[in-house]
TIRO-2110 file (N, C-alpha, C; in Angstrom, 1 decimal):
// TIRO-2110
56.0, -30.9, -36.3, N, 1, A
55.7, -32.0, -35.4, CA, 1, A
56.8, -32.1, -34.4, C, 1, A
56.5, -32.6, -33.1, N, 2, A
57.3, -32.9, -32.1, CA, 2, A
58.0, -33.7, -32.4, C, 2, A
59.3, -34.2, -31.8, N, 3, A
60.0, -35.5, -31.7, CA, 3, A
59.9, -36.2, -31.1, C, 3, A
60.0, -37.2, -31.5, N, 4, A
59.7, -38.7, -31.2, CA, 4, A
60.9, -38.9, -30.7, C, 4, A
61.3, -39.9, -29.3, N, 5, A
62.7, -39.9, -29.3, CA, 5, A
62.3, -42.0, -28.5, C, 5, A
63.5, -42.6, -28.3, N, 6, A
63.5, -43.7, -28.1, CA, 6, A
63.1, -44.4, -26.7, C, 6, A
63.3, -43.2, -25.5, N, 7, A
63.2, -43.3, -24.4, CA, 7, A
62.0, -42.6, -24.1, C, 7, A
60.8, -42.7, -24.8, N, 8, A
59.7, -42.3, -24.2, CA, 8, A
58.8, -42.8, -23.0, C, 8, A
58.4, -42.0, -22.3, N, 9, A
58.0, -42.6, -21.0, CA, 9, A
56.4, -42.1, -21.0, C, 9, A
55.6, -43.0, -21.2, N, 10, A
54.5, -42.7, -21.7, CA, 10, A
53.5, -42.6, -20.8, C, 10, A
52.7, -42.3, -20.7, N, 11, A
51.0, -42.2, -19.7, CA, 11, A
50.0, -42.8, -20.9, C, 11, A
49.4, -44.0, -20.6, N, 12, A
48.2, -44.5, -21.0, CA, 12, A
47.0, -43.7, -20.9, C, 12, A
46.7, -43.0, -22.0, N, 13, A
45.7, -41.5, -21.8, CA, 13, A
44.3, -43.0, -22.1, C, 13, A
44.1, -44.0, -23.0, N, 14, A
43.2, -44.8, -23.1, CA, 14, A
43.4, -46.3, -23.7, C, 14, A
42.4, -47.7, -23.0, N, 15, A
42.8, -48.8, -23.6, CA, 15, A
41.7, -49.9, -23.9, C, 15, A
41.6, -50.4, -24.5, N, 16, A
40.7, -51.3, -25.2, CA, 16, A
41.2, -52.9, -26.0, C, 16, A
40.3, -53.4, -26.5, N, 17, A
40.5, -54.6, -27.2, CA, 17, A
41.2, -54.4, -28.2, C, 17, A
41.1, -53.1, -29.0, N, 18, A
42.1, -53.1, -30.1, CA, 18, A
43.3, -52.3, -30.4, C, 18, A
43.7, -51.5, -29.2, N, 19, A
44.8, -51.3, -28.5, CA, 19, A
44.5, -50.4, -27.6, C, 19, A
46.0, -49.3, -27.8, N, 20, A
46.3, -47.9, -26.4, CA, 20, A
46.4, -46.9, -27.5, C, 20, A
46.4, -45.8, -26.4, N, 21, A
46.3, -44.2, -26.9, CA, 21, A
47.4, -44.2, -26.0, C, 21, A
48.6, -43.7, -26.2, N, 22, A
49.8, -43.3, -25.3, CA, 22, A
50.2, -41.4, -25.6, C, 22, A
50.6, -40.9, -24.4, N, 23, A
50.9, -39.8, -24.6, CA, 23, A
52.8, -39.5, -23.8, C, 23, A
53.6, -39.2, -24.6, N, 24, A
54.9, -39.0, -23.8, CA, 24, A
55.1, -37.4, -23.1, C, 24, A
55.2, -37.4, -22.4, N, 25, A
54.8, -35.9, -21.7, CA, 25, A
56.4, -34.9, -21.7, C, 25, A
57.3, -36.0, -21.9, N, 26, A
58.7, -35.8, -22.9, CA, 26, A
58.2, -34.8, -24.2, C, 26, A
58.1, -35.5, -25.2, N, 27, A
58.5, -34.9, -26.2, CA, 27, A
57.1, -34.7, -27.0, C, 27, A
55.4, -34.7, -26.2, N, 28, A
54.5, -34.4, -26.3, CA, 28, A
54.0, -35.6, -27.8, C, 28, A
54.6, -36.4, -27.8, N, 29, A
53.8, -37.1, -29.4, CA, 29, A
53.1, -38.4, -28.7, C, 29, A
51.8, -38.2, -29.2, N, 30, A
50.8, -38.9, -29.3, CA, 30, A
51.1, -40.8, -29.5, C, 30, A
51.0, -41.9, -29.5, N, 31, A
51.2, -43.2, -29.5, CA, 31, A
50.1, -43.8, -29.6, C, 31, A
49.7, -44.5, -31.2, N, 32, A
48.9, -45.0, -31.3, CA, 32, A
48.9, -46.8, -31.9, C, 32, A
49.0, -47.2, -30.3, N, 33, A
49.5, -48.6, -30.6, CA, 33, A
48.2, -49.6, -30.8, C, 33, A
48.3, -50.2, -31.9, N, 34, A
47.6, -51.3, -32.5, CA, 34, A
48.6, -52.8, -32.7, C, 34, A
47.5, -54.1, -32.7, N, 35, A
48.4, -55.2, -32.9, CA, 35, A
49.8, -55.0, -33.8, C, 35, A
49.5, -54.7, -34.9, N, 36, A
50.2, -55.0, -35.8, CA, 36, A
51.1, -53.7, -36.5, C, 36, A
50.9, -52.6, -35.4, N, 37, A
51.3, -51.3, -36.2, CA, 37, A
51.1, -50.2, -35.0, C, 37, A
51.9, -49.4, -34.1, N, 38, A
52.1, -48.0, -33.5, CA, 38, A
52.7, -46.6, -34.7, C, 38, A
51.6, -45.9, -34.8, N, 39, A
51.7, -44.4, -35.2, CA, 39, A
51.8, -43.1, -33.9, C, 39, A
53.3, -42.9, -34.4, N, 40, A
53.4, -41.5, -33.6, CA, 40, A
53.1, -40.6, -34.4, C, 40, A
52.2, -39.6, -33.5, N, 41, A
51.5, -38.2, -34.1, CA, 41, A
51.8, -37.4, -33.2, C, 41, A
51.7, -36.1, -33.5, N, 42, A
51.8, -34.8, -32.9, CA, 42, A
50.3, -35.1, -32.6, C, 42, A
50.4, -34.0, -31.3, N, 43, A
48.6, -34.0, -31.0, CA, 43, A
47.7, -33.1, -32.1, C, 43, A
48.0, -32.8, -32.9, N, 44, A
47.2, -31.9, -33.8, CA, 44, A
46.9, -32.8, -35.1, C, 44, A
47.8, -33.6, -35.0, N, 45, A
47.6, -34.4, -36.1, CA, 45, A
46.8, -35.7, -35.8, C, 45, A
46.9, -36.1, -34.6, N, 46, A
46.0, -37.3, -34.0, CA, 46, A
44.6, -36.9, -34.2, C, 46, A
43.9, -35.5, -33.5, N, 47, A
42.7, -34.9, -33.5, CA, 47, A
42.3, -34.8, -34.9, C, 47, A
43.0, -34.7, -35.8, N, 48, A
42.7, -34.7, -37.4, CA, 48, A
42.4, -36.0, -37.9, C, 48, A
43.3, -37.3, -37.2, N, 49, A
42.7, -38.6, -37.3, CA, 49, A
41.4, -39.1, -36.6, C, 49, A
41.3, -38.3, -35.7, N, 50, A
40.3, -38.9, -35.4, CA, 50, A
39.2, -38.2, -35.6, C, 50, A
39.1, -37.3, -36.2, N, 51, A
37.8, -36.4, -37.1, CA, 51, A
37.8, -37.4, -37.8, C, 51, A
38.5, -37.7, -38.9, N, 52, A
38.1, -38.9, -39.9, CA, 52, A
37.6, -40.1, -39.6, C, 52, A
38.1, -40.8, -38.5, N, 53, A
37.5, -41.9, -38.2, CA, 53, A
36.5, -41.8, -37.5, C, 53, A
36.0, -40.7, -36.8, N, 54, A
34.7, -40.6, -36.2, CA, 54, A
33.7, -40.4, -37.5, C, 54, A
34.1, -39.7, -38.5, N, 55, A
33.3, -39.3, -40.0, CA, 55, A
32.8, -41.1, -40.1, C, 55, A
34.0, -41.4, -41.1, N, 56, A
33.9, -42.9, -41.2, CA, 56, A
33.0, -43.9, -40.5, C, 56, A
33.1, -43.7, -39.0, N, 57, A
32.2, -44.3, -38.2, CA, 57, A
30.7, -43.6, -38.6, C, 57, A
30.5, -43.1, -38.2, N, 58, A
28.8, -42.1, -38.6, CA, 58, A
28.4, -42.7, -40.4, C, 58, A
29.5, -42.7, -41.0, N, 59, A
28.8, -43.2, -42.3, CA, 59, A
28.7, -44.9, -42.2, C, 59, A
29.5, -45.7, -41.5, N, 60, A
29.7, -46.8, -41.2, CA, 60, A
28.0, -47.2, -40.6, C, 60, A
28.0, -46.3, -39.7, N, 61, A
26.8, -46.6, -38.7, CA, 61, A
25.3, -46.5, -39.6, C, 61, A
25.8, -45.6, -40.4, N, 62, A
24.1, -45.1, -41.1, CA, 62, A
23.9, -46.0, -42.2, C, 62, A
24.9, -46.9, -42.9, N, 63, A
25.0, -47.6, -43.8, CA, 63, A
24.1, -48.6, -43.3, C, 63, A
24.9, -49.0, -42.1, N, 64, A
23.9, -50.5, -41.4, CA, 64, A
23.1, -50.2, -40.5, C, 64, A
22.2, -49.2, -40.0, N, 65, A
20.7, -48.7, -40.4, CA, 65, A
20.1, -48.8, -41.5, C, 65, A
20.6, -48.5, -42.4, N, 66, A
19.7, -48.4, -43.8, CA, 66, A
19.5, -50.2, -44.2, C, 66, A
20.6, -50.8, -44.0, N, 67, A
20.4, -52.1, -44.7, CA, 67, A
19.1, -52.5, -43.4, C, 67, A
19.6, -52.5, -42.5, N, 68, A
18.4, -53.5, -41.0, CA, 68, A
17.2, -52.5, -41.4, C, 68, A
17.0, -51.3, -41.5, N, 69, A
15.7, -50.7, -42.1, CA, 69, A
15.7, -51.7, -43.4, C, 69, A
16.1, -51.9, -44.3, N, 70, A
15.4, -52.6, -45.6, CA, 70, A
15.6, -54.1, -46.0, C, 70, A
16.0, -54.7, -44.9, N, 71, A
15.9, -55.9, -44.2, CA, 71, A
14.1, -56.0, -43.5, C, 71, A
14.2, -55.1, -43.1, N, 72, A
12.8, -55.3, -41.8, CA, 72, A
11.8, -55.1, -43.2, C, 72, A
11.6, -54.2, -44.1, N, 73, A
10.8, -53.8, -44.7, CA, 73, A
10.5, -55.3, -45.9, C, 73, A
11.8, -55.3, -46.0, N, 74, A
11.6, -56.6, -47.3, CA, 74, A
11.1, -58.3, -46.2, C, 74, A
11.4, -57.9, -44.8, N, 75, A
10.7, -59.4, -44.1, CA, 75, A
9.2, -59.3, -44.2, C, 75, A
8.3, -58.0, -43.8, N, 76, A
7.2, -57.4, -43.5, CA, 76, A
6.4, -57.8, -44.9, C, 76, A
6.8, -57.6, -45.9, N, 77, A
6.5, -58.0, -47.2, CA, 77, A
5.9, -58.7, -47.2, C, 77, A
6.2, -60.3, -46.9, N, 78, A
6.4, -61.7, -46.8, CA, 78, A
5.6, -62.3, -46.0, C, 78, A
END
Protein backbone atom coordinates (compact mmCIF):
# COMPACT_ATOMS: atom_id res chain seq x y z
CA UNK A 1 0.00 0.00 0.00
CA UNK A 2 1.01 3.62 -0.59
CA UNK A 3 1.57 6.07 2.10
CA UNK A 4 -0.58 8.11 3.49
CA UNK A 5 1.23 11.15 4.73
CA UNK A 6 -0.31 14.33 6.67
CA UNK A 7 0.07 16.99 4.00
CA UNK A 8 -2.08 15.56 1.44
CA UNK A 9 -3.25 17.73 -1.19
CA UNK A 10 -6.13 16.13 -2.59
CA UNK A 11 -8.34 16.37 -6.02
CA UNK A 12 -12.10 15.76 -5.42
CA UNK A 13 -12.22 12.75 -8.03
CA UNK A 14 -16.37 12.66 -6.62
CA UNK A 15 -19.24 14.24 -4.23
CA UNK A 16 -22.50 13.60 -2.92
CA UNK A 17 -24.86 13.76 0.08
CA UNK A 18 -23.02 11.19 1.83
CA UNK A 19 -19.69 12.29 1.21
CA UNK A 20 -16.19 12.61 -1.20
CA UNK A 21 -13.99 10.34 -3.04
CA UNK A 22 -10.51 12.20 -2.65
CA UNK A 23 -7.38 11.20 -4.53
CA UNK A 24 -3.75 12.61 -3.30
CA UNK A 25 -1.72 12.67 -6.47
CA UNK A 26 1.33 12.85 -3.65
CA UNK A 27 1.39 9.69 -2.38
CA UNK A 28 -1.46 8.11 -4.73
CA UNK A 29 -3.95 6.85 -1.67
CA UNK A 30 -7.47 6.95 -2.31
CA UNK A 31 -9.81 9.23 0.60
CA UNK A 32 -12.92 8.06 1.45
CA UNK A 33 -14.59 10.64 3.50
CA UNK A 34 -17.85 9.95 5.20
CA UNK A 35 -19.76 12.00 8.14
CA UNK A 36 -18.49 10.11 10.68
CA UNK A 37 -15.39 8.18 9.39
CA UNK A 38 -12.44 8.84 6.35
CA UNK A 39 -10.78 5.50 4.97
CA UNK A 40 -7.47 5.73 3.21
CA UNK A 41 -6.96 3.07 0.57
CA UNK A 42 -4.56 2.26 -2.00
CA UNK A 43 -6.33 2.35 -5.31
CA UNK A 44 -6.47 -1.34 -5.68
CA UNK A 45 -7.92 -1.79 -2.55
CA UNK A 46 -10.72 0.97 -2.98
CA UNK A 47 -11.76 -1.00 -6.49
CA UNK A 48 -12.10 -4.11 -4.31
CA UNK A 49 -14.40 -1.98 -2.05
CA UNK A 50 -16.27 -1.10 -4.35
CA UNK A 51 -16.89 -4.52 -6.05
CA UNK A 52 -18.45 -5.36 -2.79
CA UNK A 53 -20.61 -2.61 -2.39
CA UNK A 54 -21.85 -2.60 -5.86
CA UNK A 55 -22.49 -6.60 -5.07
CA UNK A 56 -24.40 -5.55 -1.92
CA UNK A 57 -26.23 -2.91 -3.81
CA UNK A 58 -27.55 -5.51 -6.73
CA UNK A 59 -28.66 -7.86 -3.82
CA UNK A 60 -30.08 -4.81 -1.90
CA UNK A 61 -31.93 -3.87 -5.10
CA UNK A 62 -33.31 -7.32 -6.02
CA UNK A 63 -34.49 -7.87 -2.41
CA UNK A 64 -36.86 -4.77 -2.70
CA UNK A 65 -38.14 -5.95 -6.15
CA UNK A 66 -39.15 -9.09 -4.87
CA UNK A 67 -40.88 -7.62 -1.76
CA UNK A 68 -42.92 -4.58 -4.21
CA UNK A 69 -43.53 -7.76 -6.65
CA UNK A 70 -45.25 -9.66 -3.60
CA UNK A 71 -46.72 -6.58 -2.20
CA UNK A 72 -48.58 -6.01 -5.66
CA UNK A 73 -49.51 -9.71 -5.94
CA UNK A 74 -50.83 -10.04 -2.23
CA UNK A 75 -52.94 -6.28 -3.00
CA UNK A 76 -54.41 -7.95 -6.49
CA UNK A 77 -55.64 -10.83 -4.26
CA UNK A 78 -58.00 -8.54 -2.36
Amino acid sequence: MTASHSSCNCIVLASGPVGQVLACPECGTLHLHLPQVTLRLAPDRFSELSVIVAKAQRLLDDARAQLVAKQAGTRSLH
